[in-house]
Residue frames as a rotation matrix with the C-alpha (Angstrom) as fourth column:
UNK 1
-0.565 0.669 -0.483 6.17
0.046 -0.559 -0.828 10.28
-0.824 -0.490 0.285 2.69
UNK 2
-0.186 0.703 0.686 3.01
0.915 -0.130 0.382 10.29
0.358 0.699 -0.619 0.22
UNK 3
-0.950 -0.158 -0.268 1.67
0.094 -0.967 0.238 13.75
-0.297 0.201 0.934 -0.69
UNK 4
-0.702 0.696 0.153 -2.00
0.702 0.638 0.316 13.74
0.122 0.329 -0.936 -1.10
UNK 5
0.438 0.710 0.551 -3.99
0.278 -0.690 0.668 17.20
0.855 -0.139 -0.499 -1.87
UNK 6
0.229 -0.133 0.964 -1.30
-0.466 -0.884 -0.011 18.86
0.854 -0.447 -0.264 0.61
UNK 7
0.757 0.510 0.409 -1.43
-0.630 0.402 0.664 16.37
0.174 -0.760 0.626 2.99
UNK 8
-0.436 -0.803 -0.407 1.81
-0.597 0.596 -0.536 14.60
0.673 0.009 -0.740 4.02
UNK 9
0.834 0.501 0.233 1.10
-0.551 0.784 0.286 11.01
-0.040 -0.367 0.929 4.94
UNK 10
-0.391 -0.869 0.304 3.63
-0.905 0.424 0.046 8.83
-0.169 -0.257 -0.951 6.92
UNK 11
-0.226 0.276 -0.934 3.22
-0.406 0.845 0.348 5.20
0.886 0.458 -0.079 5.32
UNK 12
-0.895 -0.431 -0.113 4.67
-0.073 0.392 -0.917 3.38
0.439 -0.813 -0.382 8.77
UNK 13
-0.755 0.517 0.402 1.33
-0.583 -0.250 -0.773 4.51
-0.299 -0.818 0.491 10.33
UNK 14
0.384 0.714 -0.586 -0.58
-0.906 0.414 -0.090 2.23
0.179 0.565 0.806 7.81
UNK 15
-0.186 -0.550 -0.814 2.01
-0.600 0.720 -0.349 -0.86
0.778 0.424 -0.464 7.83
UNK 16
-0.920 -0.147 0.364 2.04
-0.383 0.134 -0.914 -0.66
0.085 -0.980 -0.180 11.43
UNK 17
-0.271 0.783 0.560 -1.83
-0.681 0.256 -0.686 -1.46
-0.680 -0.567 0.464 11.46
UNK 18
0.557 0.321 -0.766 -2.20
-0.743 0.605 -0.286 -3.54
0.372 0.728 0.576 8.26
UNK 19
-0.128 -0.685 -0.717 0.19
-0.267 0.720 -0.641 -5.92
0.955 0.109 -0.275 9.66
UNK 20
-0.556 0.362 0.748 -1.96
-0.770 0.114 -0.628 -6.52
-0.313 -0.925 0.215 12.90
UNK 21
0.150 0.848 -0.508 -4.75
-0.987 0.162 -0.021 -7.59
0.065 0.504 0.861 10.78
UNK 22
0.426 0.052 0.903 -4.87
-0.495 0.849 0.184 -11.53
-0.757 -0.526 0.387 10.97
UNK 23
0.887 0.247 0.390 -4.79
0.325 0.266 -0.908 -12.24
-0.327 0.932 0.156 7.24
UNK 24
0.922 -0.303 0.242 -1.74
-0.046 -0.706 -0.707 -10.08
0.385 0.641 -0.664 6.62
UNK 25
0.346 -0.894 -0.284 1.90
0.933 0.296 0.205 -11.71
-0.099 -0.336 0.937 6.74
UNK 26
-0.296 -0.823 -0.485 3.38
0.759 -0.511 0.404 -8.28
-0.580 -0.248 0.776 5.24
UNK 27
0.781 0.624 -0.023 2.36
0.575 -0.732 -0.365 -4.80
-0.245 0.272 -0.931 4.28
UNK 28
-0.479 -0.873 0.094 3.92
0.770 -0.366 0.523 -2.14
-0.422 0.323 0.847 2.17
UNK 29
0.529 0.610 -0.590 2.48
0.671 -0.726 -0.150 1.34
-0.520 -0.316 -0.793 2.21
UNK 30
-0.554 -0.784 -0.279 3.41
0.576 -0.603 0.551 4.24
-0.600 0.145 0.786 -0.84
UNK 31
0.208 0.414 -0.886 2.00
-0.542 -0.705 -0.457 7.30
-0.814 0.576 0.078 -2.61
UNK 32
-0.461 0.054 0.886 0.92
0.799 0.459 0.388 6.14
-0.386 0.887 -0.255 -6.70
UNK 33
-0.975 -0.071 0.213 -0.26
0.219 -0.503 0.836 8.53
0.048 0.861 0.506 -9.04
UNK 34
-0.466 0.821 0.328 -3.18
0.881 0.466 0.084 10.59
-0.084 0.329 -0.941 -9.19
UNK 35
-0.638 -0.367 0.677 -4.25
0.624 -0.761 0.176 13.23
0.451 0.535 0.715 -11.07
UNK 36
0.703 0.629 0.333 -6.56
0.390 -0.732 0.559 14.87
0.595 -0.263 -0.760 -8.54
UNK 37
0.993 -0.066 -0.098 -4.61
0.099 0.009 0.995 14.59
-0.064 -0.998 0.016 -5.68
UNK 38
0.280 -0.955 0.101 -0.92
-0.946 -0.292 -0.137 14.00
0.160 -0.057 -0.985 -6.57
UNK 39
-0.717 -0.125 -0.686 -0.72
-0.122 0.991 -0.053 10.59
0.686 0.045 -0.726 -5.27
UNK 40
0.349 0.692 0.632 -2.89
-0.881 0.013 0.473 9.04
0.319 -0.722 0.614 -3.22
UNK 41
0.026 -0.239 0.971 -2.59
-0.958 0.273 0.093 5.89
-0.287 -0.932 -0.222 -0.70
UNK 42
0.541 0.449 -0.711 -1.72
-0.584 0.809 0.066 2.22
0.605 0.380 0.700 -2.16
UNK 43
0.319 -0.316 0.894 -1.11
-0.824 0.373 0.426 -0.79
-0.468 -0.872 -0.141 -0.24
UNK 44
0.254 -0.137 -0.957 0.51
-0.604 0.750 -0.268 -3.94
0.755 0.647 0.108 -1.33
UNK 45
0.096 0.246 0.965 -0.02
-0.967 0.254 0.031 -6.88
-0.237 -0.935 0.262 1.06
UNK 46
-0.512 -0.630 -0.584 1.56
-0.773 0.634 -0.005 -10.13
0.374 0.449 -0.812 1.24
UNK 47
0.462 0.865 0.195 -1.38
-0.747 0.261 0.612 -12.58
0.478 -0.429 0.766 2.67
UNK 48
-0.060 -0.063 0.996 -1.28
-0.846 0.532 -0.018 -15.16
-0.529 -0.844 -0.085 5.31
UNK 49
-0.868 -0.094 -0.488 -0.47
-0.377 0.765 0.522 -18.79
0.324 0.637 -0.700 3.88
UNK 50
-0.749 0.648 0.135 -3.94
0.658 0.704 0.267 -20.16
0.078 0.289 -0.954 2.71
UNK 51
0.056 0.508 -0.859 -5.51
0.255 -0.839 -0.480 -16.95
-0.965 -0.193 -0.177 3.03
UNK 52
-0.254 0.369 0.894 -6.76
0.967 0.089 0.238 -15.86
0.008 0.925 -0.379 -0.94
UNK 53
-0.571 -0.623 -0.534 -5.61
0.487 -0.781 0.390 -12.93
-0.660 -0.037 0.750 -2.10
UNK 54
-0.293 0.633 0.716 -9.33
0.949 0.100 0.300 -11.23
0.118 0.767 -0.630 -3.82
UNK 55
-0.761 0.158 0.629 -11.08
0.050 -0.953 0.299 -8.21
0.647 0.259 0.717 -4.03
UNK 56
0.402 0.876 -0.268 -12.91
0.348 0.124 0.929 -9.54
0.847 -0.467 -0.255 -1.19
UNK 57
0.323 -0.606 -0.727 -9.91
0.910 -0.013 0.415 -9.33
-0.261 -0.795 0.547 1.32
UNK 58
-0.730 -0.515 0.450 -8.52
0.584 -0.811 0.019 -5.91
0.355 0.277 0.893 -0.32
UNK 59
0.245 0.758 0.604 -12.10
-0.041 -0.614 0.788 -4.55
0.969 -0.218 -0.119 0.68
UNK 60
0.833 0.318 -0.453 -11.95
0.395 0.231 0.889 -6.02
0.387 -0.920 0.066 4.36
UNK 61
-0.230 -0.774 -0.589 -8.51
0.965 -0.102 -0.242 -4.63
0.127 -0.624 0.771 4.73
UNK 62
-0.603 -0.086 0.793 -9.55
0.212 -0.976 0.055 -0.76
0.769 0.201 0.606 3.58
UNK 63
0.106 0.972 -0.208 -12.25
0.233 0.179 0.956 -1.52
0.967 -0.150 -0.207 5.86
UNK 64
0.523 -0.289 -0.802 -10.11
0.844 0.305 0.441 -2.13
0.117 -0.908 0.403 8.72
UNK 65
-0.528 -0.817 0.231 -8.34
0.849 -0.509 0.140 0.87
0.003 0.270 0.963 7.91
UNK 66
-0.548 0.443 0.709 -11.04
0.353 -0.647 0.676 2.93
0.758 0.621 0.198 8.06
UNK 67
0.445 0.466 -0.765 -11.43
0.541 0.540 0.644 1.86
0.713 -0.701 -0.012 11.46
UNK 68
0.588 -0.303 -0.750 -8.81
0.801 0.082 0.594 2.74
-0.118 -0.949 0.291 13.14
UNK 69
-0.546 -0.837 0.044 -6.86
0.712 -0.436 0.550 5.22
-0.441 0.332 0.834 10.89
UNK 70
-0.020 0.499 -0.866 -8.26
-0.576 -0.714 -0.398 9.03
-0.817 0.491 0.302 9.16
UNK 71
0.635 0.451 0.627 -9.57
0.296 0.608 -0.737 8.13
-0.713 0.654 0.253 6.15
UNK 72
0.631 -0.482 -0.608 -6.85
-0.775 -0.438 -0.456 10.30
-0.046 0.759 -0.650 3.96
UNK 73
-0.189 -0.982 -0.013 -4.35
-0.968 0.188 -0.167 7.74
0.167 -0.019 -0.986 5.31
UNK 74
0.144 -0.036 0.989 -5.96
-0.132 0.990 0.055 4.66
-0.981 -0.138 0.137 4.38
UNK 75
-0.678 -0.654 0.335 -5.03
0.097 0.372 0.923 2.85
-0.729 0.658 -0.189 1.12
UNK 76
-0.119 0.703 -0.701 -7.73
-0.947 -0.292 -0.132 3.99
-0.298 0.649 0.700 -2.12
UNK 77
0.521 -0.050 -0.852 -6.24
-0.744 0.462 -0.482 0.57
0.417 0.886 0.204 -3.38
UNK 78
0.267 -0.632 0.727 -4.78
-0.633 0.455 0.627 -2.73
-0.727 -0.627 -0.279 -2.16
UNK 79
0.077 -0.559 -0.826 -2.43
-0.832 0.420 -0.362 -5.20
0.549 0.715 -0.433 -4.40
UNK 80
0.827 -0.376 0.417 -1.21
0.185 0.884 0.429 -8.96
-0.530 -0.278 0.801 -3.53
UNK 81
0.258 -0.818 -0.515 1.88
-0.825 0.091 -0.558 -10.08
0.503 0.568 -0.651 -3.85
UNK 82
0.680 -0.109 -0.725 3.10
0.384 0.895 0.226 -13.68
0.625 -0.432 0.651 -2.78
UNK 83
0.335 -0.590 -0.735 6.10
0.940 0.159 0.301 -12.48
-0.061 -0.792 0.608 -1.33
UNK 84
0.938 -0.295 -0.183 7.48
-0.232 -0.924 0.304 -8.51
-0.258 -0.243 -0.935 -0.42
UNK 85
0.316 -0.896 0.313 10.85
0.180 -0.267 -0.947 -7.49
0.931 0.356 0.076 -1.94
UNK 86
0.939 -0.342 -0.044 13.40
-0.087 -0.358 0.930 -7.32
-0.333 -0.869 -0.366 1.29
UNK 87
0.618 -0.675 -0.402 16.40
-0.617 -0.101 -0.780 -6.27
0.486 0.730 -0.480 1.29
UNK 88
-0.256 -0.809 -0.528 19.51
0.024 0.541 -0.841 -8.61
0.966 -0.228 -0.119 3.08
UNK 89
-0.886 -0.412 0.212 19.28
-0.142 -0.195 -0.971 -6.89
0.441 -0.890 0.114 6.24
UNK 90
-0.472 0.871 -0.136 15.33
0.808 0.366 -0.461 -7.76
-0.352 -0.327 -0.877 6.26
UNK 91
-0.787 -0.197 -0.585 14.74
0.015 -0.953 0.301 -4.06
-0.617 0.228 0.753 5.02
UNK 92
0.329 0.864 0.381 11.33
0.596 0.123 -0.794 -3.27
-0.733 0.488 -0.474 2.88
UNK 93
-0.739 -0.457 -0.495 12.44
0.180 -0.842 0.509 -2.57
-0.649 0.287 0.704 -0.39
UNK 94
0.132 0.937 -0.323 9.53
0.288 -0.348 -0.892 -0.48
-0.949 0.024 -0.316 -1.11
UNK 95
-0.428 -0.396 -0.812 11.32
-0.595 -0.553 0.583 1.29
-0.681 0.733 0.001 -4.29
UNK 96
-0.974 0.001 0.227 10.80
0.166 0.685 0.709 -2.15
-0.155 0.728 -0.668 -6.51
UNK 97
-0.468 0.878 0.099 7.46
0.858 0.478 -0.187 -2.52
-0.211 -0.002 -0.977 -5.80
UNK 98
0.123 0.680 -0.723 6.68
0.478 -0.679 -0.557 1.48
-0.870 -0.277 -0.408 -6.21
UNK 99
-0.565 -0.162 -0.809 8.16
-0.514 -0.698 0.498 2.23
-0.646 0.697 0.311 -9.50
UNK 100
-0.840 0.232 0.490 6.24
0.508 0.655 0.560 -0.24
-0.191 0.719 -0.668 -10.93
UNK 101
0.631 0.770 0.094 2.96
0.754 -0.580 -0.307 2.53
-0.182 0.265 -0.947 -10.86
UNK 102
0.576 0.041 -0.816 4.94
-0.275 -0.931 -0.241 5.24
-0.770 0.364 -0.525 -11.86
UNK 103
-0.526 -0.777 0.347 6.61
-0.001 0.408 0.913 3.87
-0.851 0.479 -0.215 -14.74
UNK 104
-0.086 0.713 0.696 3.55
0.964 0.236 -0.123 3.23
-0.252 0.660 -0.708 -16.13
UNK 105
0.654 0.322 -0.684 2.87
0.274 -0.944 -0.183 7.42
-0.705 -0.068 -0.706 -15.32
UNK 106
0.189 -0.843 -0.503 5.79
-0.020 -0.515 0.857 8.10
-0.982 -0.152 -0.114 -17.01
UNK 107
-0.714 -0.297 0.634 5.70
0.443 0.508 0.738 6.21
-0.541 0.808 -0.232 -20.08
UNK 108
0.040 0.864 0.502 2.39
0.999 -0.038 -0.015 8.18
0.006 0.502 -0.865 -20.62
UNK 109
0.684 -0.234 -0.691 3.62
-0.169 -0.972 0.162 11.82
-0.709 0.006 -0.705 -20.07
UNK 110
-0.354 -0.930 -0.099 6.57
-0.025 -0.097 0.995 11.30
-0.935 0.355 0.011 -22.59
């Protein structure tokens, strides 16, 4: 669950529609750092082979999101990655890919 200004946001309800999306082999939806809010909404999104992975497509996805989904619970931010962490059993493992933004948080509070 992401936390966001009070607001509890189930990811699932983002994955579930980013992974409609034509362009978008796999989606991964989690709360990142942010000092207004607490965390707010990032996506990381594995693109469709031959599909270019820019700040052109990261717009068109928030876009699509914005469509169909309240704005609190669309992504502020989208990432690429070639391929999503899974675990054996096919499992998103969302953890890898989310401590990498709070680590960073962390190393700066200490």
């Amino acid at each position: 669950m992401i936390i966001s200004g009070g607001v509890n946001i189930y990811p699932q309800e983002c994955e579930n529609l980013l992974i409609t999306h034509p362009k978008v082999a796999d989606a991964a939806v989690f709360g990142v750092p942010n000092e207004d809010m607490g965390e707010e909404v990032k996506a990381v999104i594995q693109p469709m082979p031959g599909i270019a992975p820019d700040a052109e497509l990261a717009a068109e996805l928030i876009a699509f999101c914005r469509e169909h989904l309240a704005g609190v619970k669309c992504p502020r931010s989208v990432d690429f990655e070639v391929e999503l962490p899974r675990l054996p059993t096919g499992k998103l493992y969302k953890r890898l890919l989310r401590d990498r933004y709070w680590a960073d948080r962390k190393s700066r509070i200490v």
